[in-house]
Backbone as JSON, one array per atom type, in Angstrom:
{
  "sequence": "XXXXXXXXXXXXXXXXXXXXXXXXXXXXXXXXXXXXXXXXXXXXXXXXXXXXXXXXXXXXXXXXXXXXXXXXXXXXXXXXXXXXXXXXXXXXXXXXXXXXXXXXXXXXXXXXXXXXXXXXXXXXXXXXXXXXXXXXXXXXXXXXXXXXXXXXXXXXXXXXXXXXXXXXXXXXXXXXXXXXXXXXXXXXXXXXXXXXXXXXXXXXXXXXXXXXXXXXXXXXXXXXXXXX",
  "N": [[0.85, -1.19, 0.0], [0.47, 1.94, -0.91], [1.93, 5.0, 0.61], [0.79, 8.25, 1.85], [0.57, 11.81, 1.71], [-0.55, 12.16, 4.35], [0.5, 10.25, 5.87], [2.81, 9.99, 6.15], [5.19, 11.59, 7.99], [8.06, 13.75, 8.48], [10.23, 14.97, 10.86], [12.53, 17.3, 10.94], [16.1, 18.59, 10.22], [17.35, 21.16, 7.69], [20.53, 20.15, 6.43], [21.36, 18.42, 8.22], [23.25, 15.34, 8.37], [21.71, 13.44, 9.38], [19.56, 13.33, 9.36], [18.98, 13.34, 6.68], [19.9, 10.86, 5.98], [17.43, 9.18, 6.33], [16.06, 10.54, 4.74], [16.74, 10.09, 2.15], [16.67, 7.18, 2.16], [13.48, 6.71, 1.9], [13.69, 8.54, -0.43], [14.67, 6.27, -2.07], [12.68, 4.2, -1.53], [11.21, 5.33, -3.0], [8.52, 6.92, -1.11], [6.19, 9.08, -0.37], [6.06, 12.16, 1.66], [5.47, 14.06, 4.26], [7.27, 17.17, 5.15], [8.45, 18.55, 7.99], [10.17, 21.04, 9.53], [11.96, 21.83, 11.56], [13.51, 23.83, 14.3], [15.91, 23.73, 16.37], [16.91, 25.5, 18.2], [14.22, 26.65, 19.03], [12.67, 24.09, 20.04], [9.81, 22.54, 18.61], [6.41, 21.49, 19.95], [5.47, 19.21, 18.96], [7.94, 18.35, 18.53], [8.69, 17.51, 21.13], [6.83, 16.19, 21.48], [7.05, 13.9, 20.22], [9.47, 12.82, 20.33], [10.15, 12.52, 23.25], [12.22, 11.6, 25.09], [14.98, 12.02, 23.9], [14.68, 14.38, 22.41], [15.46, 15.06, 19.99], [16.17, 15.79, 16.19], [16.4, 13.31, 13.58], [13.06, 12.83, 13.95], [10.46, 10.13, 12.66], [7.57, 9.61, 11.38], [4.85, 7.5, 11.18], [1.56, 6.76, 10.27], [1.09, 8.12, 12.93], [2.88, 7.04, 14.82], [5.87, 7.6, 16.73], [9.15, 7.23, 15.77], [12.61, 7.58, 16.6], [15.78, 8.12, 16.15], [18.21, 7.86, 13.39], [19.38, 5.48, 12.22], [17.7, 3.08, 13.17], [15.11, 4.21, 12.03], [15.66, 4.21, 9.21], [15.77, 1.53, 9.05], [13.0, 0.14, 9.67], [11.94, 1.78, 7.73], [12.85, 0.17, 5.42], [11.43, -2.48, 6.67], [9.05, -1.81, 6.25], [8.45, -0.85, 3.94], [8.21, -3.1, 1.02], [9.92, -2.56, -1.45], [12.82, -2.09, -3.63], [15.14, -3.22, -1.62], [17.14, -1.84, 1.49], [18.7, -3.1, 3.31], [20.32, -6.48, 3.1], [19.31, -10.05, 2.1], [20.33, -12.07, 2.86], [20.57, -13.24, 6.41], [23.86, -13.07, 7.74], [24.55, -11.22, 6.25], [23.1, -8.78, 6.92], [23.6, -8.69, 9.11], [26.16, -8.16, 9.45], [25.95, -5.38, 7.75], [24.6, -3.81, 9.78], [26.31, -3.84, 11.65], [29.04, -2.28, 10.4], [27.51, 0.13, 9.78], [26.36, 0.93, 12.32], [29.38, 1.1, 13.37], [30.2, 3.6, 11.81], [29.21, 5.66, 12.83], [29.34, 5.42, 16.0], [32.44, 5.12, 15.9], [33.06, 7.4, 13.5], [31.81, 9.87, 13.39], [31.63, 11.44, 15.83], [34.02, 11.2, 15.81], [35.34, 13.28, 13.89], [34.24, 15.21, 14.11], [34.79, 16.41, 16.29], [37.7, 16.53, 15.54], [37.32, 19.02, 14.14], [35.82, 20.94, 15.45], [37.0, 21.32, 17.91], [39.07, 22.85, 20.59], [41.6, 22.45, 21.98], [44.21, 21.16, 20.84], [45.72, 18.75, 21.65], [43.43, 17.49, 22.2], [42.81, 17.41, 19.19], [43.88, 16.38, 17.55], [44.28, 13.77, 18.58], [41.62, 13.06, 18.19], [41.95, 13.18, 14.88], [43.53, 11.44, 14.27], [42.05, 9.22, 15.23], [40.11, 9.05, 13.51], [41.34, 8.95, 11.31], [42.5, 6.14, 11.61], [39.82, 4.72, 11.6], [38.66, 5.34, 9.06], [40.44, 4.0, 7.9], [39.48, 1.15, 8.14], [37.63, 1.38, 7.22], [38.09, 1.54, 4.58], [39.36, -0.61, 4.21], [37.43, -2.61, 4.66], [35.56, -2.25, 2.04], [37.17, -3.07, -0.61], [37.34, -4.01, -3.51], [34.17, -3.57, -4.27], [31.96, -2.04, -5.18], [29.28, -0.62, -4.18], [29.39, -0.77, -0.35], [27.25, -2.69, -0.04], [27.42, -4.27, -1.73], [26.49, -4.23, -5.75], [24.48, -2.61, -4.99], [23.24, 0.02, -3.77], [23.18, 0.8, -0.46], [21.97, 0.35, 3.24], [24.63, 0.42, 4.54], [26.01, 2.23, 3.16], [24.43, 4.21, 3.26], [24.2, 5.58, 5.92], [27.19, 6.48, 5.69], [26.93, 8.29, 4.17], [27.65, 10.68, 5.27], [30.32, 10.31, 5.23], [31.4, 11.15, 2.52], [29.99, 13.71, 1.78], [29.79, 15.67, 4.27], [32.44, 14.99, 4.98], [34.31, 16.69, 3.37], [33.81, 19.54, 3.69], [33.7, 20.24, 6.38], [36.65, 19.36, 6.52], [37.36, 20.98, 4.76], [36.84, 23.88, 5.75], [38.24, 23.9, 8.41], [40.96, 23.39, 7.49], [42.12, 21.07, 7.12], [43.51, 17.64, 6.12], [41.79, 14.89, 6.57], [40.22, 12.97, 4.9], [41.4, 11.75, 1.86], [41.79, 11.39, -1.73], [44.27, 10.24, -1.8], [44.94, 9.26, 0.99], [43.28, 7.79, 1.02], [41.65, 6.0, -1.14], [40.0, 4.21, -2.36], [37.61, 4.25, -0.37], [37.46, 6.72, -1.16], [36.78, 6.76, -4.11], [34.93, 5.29, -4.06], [33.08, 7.05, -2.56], [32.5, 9.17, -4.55], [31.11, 7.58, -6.19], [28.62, 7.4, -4.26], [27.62, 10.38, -4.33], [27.13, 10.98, -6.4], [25.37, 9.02, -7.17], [21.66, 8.61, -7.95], [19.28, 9.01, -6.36], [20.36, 10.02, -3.93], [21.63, 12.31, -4.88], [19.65, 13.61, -4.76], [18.25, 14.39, -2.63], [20.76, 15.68, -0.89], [21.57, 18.48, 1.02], [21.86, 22.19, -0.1], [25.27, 22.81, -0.85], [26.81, 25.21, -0.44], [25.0, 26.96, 1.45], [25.64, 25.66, 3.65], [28.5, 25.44, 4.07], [29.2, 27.73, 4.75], [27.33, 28.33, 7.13], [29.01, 26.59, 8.81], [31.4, 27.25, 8.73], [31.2, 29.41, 9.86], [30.63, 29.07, 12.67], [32.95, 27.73, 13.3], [34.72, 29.56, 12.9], [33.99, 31.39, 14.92], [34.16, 29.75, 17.06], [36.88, 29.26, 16.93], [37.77, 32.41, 17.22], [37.06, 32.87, 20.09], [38.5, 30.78, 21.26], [41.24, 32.43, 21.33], [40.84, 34.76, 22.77], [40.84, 33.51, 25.2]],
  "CA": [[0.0, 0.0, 0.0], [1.48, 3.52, -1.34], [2.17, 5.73, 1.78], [0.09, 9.1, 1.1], [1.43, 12.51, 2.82], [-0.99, 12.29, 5.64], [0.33, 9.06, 6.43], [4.09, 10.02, 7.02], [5.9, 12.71, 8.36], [9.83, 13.71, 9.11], [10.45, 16.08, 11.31], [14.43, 17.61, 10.94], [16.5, 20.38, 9.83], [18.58, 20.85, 6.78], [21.63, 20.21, 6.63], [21.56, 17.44, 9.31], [23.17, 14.06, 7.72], [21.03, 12.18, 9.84], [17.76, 13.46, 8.74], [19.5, 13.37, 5.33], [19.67, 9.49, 6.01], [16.31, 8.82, 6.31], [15.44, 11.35, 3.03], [17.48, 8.86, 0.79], [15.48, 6.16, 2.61], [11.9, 7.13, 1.37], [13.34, 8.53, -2.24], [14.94, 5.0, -2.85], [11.25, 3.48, -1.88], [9.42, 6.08, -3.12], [7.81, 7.38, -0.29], [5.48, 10.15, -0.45], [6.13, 12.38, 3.12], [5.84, 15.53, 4.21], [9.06, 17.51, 6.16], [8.38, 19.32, 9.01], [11.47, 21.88, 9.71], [12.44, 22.16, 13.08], [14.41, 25.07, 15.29], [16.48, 23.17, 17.49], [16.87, 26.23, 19.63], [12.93, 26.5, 19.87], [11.76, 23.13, 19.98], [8.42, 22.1, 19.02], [5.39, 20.82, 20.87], [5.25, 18.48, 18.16], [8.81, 17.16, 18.83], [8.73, 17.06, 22.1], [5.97, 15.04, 22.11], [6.95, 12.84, 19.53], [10.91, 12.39, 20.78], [10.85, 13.14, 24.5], [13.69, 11.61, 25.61], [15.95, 12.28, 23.3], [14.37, 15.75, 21.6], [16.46, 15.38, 18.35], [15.74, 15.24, 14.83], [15.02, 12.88, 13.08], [11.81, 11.45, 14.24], [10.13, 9.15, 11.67], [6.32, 9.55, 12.22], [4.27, 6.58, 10.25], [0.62, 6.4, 10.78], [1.07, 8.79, 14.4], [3.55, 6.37, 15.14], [6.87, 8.21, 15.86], [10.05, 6.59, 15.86], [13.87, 8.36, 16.52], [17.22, 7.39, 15.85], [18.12, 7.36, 11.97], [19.73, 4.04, 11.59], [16.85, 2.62, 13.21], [14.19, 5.03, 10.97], [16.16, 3.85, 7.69], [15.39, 0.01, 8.55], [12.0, 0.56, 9.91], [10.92, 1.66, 6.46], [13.53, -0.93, 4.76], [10.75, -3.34, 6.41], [7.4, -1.41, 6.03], [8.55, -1.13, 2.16], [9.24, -3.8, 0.51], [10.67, -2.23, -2.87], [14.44, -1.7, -3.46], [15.7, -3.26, -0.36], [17.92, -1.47, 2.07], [19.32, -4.55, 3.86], [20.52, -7.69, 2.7], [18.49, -10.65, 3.19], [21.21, -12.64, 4.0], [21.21, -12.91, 7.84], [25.01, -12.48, 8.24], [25.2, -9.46, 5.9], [22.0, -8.51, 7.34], [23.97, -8.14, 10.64], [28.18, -6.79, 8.86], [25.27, -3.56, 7.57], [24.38, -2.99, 10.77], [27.91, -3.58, 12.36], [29.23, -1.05, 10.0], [26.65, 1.28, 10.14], [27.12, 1.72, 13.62], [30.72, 1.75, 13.49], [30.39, 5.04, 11.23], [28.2, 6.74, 14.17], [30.46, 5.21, 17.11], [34.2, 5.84, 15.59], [33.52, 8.22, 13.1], [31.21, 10.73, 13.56], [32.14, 11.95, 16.63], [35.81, 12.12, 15.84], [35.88, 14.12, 13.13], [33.65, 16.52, 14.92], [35.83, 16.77, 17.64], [38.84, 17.22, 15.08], [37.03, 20.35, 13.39], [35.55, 21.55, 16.56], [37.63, 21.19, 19.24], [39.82, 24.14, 20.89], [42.04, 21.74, 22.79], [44.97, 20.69, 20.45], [45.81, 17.77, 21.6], [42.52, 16.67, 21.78], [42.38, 17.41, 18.01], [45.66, 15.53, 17.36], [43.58, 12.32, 19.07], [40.52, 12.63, 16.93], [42.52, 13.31, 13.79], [44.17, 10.17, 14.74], [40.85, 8.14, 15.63], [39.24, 9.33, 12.02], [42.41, 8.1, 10.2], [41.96, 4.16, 11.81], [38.47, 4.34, 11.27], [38.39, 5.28, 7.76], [40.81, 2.91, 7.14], [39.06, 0.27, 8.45], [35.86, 1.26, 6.11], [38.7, 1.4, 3.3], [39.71, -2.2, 4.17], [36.32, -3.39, 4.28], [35.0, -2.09, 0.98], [37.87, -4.05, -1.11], [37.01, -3.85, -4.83], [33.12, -3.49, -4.28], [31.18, -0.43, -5.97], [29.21, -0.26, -2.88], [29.48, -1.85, 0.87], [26.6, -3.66, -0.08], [28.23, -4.99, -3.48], [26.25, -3.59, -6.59], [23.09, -1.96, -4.87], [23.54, 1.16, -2.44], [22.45, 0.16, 0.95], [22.24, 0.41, 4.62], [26.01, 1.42, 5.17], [26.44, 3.9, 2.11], [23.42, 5.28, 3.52], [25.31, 5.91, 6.62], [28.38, 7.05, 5.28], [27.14, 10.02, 2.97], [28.47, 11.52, 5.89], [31.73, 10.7, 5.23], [31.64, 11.57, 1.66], [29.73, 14.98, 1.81], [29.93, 16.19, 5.54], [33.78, 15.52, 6.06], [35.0, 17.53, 2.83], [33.29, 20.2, 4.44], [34.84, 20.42, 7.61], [38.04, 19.54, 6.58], [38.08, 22.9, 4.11], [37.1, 24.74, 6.96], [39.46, 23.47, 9.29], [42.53, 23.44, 6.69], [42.4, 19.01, 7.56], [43.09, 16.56, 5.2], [41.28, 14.07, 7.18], [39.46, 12.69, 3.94], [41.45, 12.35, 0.43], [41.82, 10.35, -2.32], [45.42, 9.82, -1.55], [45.25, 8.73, 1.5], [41.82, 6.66, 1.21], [41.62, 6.03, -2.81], [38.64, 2.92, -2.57], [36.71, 4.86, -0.39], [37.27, 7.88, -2.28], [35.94, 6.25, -5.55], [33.09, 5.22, -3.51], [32.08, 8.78, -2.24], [32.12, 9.75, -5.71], [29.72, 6.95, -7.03], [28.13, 7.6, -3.88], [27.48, 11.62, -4.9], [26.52, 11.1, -8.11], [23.75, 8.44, -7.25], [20.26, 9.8, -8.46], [18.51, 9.35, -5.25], [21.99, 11.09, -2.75], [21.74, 14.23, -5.27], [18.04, 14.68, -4.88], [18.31, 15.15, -1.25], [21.48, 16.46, -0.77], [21.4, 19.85, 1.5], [22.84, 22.56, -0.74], [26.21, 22.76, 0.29], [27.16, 26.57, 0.0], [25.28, 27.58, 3.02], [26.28, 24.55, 4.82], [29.62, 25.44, 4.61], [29.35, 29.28, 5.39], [26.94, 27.77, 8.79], [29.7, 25.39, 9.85], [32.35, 28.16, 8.79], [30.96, 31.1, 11.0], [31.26, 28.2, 13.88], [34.5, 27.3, 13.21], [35.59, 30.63, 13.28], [33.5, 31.75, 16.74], [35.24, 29.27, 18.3], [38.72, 29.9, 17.21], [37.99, 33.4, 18.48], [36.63, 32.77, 21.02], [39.4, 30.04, 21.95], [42.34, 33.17, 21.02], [40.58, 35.12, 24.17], [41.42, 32.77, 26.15]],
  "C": [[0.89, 1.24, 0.0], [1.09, 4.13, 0.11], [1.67, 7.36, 1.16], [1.12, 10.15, 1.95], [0.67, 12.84, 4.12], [-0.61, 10.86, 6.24], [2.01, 8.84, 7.21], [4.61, 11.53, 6.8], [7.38, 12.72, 8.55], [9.76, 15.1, 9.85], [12.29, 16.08, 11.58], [14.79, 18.64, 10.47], [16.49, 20.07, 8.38], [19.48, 20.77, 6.91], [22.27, 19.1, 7.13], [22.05, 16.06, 8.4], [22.67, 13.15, 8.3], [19.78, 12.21, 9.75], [18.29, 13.08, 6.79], [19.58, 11.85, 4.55], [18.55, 9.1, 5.4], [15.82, 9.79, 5.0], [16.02, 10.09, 2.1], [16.33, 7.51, 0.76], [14.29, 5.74, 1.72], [12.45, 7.94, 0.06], [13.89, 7.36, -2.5], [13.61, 4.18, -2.78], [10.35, 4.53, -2.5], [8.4, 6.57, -2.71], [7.4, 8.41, -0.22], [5.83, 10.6, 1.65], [5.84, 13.9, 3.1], [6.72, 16.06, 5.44], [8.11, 19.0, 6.87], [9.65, 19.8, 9.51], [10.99, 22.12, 10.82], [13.57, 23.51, 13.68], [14.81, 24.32, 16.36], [16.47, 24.45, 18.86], [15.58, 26.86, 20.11], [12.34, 25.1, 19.56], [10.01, 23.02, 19.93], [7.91, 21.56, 19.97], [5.68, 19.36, 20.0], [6.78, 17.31, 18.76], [9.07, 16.94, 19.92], [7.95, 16.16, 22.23], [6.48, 13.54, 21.31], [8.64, 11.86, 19.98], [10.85, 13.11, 22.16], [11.43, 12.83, 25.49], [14.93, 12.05, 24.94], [15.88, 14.02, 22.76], [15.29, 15.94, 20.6], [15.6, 15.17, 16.96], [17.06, 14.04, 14.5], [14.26, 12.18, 13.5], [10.72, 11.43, 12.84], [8.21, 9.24, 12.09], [4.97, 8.79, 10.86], [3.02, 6.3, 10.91], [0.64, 6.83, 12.86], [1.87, 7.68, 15.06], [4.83, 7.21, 14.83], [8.06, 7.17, 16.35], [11.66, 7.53, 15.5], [15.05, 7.53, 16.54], [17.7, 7.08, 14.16], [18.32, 6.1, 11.46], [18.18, 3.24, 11.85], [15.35, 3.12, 12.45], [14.62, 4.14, 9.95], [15.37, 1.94, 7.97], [13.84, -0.32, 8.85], [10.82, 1.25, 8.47], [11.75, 0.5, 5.16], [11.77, -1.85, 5.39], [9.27, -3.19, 5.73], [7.44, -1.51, 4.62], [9.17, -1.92, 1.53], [10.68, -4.08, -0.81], [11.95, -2.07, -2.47], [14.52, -1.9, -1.93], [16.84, -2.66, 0.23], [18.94, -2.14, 2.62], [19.45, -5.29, 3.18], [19.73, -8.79, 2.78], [18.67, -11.39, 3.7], [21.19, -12.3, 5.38], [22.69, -12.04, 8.21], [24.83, -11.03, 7.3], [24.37, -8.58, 6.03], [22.99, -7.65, 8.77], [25.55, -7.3, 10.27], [27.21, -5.42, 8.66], [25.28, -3.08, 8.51], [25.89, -2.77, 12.01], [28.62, -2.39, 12.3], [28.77, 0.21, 10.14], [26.75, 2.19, 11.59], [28.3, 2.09, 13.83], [30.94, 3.06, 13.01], [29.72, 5.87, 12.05], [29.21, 6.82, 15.44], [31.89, 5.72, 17.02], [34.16, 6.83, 15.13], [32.92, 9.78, 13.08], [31.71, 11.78, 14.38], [33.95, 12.66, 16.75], [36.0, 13.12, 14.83], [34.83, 15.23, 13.78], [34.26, 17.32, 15.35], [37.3, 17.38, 17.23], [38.62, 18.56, 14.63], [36.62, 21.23, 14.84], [35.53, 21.44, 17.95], [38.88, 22.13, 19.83], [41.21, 23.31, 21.26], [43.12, 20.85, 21.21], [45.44, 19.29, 20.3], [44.51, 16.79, 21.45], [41.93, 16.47, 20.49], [43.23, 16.42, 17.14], [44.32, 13.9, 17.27], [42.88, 11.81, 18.09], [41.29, 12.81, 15.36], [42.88, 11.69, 13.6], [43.23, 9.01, 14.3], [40.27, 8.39, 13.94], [40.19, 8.35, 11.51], [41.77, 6.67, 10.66], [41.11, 4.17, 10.93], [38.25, 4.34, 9.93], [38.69, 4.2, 6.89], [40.16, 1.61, 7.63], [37.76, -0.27, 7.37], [37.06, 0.73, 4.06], [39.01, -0.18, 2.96], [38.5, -3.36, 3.62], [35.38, -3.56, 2.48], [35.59, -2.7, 0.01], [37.75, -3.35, -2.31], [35.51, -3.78, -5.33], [32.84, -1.66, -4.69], [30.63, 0.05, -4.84], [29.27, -1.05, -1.76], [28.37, -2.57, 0.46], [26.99, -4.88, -0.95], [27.58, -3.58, -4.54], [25.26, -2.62, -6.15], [23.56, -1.27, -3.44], [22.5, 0.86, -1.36], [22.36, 0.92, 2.19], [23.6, 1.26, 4.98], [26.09, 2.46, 4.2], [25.94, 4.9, 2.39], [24.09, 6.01, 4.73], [26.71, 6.85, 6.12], [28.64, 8.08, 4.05], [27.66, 11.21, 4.05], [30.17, 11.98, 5.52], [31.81, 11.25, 3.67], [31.22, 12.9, 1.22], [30.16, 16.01, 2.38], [31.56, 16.26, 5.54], [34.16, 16.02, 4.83], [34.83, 18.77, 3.44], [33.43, 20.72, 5.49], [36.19, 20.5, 7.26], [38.43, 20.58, 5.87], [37.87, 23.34, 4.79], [38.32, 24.87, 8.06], [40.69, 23.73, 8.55], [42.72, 21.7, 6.98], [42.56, 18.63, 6.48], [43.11, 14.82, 5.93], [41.15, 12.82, 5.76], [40.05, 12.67, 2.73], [41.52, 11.08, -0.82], [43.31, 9.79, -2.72], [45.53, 8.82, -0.57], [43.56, 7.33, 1.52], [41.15, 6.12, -0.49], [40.32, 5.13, -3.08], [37.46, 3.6, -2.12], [35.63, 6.19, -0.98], [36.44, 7.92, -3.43], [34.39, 6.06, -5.05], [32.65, 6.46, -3.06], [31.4, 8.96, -3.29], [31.0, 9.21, -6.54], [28.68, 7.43, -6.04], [27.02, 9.07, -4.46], [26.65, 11.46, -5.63], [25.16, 9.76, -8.34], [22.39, 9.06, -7.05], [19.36, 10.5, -7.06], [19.51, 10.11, -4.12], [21.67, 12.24, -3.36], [20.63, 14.43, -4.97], [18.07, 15.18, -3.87], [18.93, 15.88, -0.59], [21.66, 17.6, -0.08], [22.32, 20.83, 0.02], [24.1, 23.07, -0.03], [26.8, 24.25, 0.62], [26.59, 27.02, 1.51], [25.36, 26.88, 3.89], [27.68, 24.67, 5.32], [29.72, 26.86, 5.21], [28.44, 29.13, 7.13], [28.21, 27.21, 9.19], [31.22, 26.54, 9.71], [32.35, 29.12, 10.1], [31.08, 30.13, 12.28], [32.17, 28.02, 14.5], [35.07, 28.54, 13.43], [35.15, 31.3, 14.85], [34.35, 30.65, 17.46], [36.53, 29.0, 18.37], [38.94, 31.39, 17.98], [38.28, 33.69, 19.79], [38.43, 31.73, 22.22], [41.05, 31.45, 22.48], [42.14, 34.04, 21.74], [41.33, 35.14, 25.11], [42.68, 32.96, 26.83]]
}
């Protein structure tokens, strides 16, 4: 049964690659929705009620049913839809997607955060550090495959448009080369198919004022740090 737009909702920003997740989601099935834009620094009624433990975007809201956390959103309509699968249906590679997947939330997310926006030197050193492993770990895993799934963009790619959008992005701000196709050449190739897949560009944030937001950041808190 087609999903109408009174039947699902997203509530999130722009910009966010974890609402950005779940957009890919619903244009690879086809999901009719409608986007509810949020103000993190005035929270809705709406999302409080619908996320109120967590109060983040993205919550997933299917038939007044809401549901938060993106990885868990993305598979949550992987089951409700059965078209173009997200998952595998192999068990085991059912469970390496979700291994990975998390690993790009757990290792990498956070560190390259922490390398772009972190005052604390050494603690930028660390995460610089922690990114490198991690990437290479995704570099190891991906081998000679088009995407982590094999031929059909999945579960982890979906995940990891972070790393191929989000960390160029930071790292020109910053001056980093966290991210290149020197030091990461497999994954690299994969960003790029990533990018350039139909359903990644549709949703895409545009990136100019993504980078002039995460710029004016970056620079308040070098100021701010040069105070000090």
């Amino acid at each position: 049964m087609a999903a109408t737009q009174e039947d699902v909702k997203l509530l999130g920003i722009v910009g966010s690659p974890f609402v950005c997740r779940v957009q890919i989601a619903l244009k690879l099935k086809g999901v009719e929705y409608k986007f509810l834009e949020e103000n993190l620094g005035n929270k809705s009624d709406l999302l409080l009620k619908y996320n109120p433990v967590h109060k983040k975007v993205p919550v997933f809201v299917h038939n007044e049913k809401p549901i938060a956390e993106s990885l868990v959103i993305v598979e949550y309509i992987d089951e409700t839809w059965k078209n173009n699968p997200i998952l595998p249906s192999d068990p085991y590679q059912r469970a390496l997607a979700r291994f990975w997947s998390k690993f790009i939330d757990d290792k990498i997310v956070g560190a390259v955060w922490k390398s772009v926006f972190t005052v604390d030197e050494k603690e930028r050193e660390k995460n610089v550090e922690e990114t490198y492993e991690a990437l290479q770990f995704l570099e190891n895993e991906l081998k000679d495959k088009k995407f982590f799934g094999g031929e059909e963009f999945g579960l982890v790619d979906i995940a990891a448009v972070f790393i191929a959008f989000w960390i160029p992005i930071f790292q020109e701000i910053a001056g980093l080369q966290l991210f290149t196709s020197e030091k990461f050449p497999i994954l690299y190739k994969w960003s790029q198919e990533s990018l350039n897949h139909p359903f990644v560009q549709e949703v895409l944030p545009p990136r100019d004022p993504l980078f002039t937001f995460f710029k004016a950041r970056y620079e308040s808190l070098s100021a701010s740090n040069r105070l000090i």
